[in-house]
MDAnalysis code that builds the backbone (N, CA, C; Angstrom):
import MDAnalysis as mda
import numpy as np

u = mda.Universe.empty(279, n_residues=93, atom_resindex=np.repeat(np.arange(93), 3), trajectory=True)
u.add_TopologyAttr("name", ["N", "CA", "C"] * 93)
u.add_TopologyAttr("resid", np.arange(1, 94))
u.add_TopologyAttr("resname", ["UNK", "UNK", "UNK", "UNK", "UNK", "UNK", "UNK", "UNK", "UNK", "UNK", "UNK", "UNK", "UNK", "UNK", "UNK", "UNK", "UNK", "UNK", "UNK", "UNK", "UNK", "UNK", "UNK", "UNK", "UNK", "UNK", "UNK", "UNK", "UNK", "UNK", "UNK", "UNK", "UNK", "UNK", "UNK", "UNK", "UNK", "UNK", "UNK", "UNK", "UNK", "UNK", "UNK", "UNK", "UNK", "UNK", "UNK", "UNK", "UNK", "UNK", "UNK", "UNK", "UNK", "UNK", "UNK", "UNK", "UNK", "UNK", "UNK", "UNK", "UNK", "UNK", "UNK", "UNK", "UNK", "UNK", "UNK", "UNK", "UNK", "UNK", "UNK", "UNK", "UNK", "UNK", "UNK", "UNK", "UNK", "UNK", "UNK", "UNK", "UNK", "UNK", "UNK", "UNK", "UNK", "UNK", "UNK", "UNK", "UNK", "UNK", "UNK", "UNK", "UNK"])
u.atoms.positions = np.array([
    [24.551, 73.498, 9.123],
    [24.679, 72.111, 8.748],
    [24.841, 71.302, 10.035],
    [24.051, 70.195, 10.091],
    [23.955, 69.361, 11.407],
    [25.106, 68.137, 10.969],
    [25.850, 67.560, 11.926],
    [26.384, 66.655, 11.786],
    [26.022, 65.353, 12.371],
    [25.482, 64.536, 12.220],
    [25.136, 62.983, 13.383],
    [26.341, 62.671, 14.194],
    [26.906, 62.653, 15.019],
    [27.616, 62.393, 15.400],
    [27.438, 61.163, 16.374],
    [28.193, 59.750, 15.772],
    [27.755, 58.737, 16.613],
    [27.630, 58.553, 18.125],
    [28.178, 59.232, 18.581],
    [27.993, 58.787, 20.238],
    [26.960, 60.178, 21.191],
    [26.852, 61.658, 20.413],
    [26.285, 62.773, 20.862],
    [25.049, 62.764, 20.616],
    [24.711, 62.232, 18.991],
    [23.764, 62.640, 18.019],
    [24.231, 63.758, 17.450],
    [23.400, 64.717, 16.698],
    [22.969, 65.830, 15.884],
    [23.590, 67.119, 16.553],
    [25.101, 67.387, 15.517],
    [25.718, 68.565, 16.596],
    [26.015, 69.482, 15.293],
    [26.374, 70.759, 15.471],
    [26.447, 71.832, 14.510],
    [27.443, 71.508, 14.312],
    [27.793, 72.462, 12.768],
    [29.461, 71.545, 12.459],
    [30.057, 72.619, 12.354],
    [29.778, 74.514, 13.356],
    [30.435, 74.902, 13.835],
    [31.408, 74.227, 14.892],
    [30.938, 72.971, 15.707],
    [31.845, 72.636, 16.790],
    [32.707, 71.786, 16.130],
    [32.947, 71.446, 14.872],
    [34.263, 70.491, 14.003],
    [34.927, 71.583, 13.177],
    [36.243, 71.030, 13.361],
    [37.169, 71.929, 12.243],
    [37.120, 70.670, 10.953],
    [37.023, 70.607, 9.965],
    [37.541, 70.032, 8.762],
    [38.660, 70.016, 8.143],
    [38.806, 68.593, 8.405],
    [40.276, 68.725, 7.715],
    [40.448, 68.043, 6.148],
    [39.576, 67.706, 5.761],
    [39.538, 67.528, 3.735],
    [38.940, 65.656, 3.843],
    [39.865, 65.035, 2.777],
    [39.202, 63.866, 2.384],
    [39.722, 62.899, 3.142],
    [39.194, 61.995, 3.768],
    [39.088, 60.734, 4.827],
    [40.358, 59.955, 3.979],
    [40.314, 60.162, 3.222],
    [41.847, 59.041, 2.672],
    [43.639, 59.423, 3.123],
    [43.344, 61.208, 3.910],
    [44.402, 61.237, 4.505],
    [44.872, 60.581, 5.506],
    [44.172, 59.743, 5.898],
    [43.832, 58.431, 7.138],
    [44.948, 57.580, 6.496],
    [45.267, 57.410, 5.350],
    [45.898, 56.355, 4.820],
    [47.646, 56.383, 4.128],
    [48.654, 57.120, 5.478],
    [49.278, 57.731, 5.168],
    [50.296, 56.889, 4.268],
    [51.261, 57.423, 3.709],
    [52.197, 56.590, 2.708],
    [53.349, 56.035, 3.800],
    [53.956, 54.472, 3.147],
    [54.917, 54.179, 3.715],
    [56.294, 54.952, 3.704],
    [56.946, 55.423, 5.125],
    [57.623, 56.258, 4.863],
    [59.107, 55.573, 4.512],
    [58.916, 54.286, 4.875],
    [60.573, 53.202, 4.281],
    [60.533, 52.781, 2.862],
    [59.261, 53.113, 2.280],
    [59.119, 52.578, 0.705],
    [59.922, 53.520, -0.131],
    [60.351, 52.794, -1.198],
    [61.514, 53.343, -1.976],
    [60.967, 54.597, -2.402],
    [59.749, 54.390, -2.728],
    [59.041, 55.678, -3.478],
    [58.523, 56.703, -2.353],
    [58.930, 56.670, -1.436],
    [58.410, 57.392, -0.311],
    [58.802, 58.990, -0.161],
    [59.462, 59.360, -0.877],
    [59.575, 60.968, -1.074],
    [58.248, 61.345, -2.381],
    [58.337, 60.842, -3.259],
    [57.364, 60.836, -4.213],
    [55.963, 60.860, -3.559],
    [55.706, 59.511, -2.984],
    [54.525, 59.436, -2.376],
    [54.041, 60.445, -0.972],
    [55.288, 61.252, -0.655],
    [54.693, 62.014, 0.460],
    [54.309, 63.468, -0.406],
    [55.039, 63.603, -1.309],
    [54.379, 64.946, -2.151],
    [53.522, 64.357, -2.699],
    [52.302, 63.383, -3.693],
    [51.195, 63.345, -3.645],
    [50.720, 63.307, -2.577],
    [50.672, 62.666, -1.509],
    [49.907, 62.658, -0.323],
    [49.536, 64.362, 0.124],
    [51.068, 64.740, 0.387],
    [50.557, 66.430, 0.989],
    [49.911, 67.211, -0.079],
    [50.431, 67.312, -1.365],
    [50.140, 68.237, -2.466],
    [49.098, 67.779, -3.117],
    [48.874, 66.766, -3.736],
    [47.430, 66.389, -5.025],
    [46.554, 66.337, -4.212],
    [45.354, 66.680, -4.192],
    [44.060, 66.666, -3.773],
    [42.728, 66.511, -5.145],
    [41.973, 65.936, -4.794],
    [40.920, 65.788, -5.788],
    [39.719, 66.992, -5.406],
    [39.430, 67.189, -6.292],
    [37.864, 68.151, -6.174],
    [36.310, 67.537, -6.409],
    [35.814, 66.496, -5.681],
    [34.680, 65.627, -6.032],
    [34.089, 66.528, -5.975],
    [32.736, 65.864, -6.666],
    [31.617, 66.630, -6.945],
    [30.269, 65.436, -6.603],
    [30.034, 65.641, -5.496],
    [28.773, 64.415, -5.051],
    [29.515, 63.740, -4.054],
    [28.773, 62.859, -3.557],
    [29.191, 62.072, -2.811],
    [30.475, 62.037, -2.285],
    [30.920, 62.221, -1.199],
    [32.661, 62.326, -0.612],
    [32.930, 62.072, 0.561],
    [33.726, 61.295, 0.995],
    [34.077, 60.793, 2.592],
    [35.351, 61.830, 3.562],
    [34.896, 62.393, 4.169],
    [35.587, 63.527, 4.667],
    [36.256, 63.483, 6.153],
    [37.182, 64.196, 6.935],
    [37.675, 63.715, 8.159],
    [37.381, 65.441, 9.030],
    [36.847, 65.141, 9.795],
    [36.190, 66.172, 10.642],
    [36.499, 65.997, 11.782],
    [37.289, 67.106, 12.760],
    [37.260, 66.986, 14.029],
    [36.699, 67.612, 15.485],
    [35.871, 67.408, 15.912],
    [34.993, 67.583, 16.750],
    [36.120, 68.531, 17.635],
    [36.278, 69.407, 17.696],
    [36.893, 70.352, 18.513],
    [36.532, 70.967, 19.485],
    [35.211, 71.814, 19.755],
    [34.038, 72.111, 20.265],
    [33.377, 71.146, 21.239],
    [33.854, 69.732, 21.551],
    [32.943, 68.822, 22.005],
    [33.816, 67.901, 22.543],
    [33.768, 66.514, 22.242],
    [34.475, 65.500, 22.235],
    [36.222, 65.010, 22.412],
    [36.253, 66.287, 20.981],
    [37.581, 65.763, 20.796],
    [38.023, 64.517, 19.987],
    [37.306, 64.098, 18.935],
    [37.035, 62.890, 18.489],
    [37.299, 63.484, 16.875],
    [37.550, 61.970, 16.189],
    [37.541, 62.507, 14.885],
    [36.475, 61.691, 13.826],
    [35.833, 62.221, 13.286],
    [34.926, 61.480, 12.580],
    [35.161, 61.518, 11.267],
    [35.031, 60.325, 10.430],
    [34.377, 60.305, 8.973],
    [33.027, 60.711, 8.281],
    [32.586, 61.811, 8.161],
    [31.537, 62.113, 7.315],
    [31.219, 62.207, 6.088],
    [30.018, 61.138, 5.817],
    [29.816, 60.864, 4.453],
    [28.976, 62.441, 3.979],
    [29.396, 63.533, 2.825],
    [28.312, 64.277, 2.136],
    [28.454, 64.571, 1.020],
    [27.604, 64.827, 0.491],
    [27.257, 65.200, -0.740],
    [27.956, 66.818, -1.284],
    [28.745, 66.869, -1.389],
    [29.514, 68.336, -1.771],
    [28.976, 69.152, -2.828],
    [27.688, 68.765, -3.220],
    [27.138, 69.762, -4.561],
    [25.624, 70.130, -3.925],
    [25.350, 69.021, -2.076],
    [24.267, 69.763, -1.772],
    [24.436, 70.413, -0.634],
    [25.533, 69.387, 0.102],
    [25.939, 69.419, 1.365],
    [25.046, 68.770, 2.350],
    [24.490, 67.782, 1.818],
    [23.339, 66.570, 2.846],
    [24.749, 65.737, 3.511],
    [24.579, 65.929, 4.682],
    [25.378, 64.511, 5.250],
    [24.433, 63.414, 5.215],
    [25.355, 62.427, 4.789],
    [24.249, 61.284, 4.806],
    [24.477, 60.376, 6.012],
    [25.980, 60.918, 6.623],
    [26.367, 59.781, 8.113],
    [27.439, 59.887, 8.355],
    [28.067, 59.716, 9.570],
    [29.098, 59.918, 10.301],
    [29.356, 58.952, 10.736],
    [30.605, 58.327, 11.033],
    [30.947, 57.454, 11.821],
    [32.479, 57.735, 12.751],
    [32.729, 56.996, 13.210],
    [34.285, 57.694, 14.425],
    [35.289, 56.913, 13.654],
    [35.914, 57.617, 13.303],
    [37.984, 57.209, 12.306],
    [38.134, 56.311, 13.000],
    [38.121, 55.951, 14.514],
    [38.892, 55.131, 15.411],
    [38.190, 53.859, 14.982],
    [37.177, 53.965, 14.361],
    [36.690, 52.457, 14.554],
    [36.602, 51.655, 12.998],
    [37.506, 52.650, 12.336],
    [37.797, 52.422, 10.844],
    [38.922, 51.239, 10.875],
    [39.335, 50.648, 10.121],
    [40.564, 49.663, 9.800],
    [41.636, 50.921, 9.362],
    [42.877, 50.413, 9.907],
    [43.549, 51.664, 9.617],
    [43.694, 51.779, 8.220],
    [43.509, 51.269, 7.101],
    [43.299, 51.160, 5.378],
    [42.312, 51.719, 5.061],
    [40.797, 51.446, 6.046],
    [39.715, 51.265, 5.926],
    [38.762, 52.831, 5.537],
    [39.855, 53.752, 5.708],
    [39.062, 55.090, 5.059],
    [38.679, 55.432, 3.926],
    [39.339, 54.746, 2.560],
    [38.998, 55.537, 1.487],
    [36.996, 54.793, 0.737],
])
């Protein structure tokens, strides 16, 4: 599986470790009242999409960078990558 990687181009995605869905970008407030609650969904619930999914990948092998990759999880087409850093820090899901 090739990854686009915005600033390299087209790199194997042996050189990224994966770390799951791009919305872990969006961590919970840890002073909010509900903030023990909200850190066990955050660490524990995970969803299982099927199609289309925005994912957080880190270029380990290379860069050192972390990217958002858009793919398809029932074909595994990436459809595009872009760099976390240049996300709004909200701006992942």
């Amino acid at each position: 599986m090739l990854i686009p990687h915005p600033l390299l181009g087209l790199r194997d995605s042996q050189e990224f470790t994966y770390l799951g869905d791009a919305s872990l970008m969006n961590r919970p407030d840890p002073s909010a009242v509900t903030a023990e609650a909200d850190f066990c969904d955050y660490v524990f619930l995970r969803d299982n999409p099927a199609g289309v999914h925005r994912e957080l990948w880190f270029h380990e092998q290379g860069d050192r960078s972390w990217l958002i990759v858009t793919r398809n999880t029932l074909t595994h087409e990436i459809l595009g990558a872009e760099l976390a850093r240049d996300l709004p820090a909200r701006g992942a899901k």
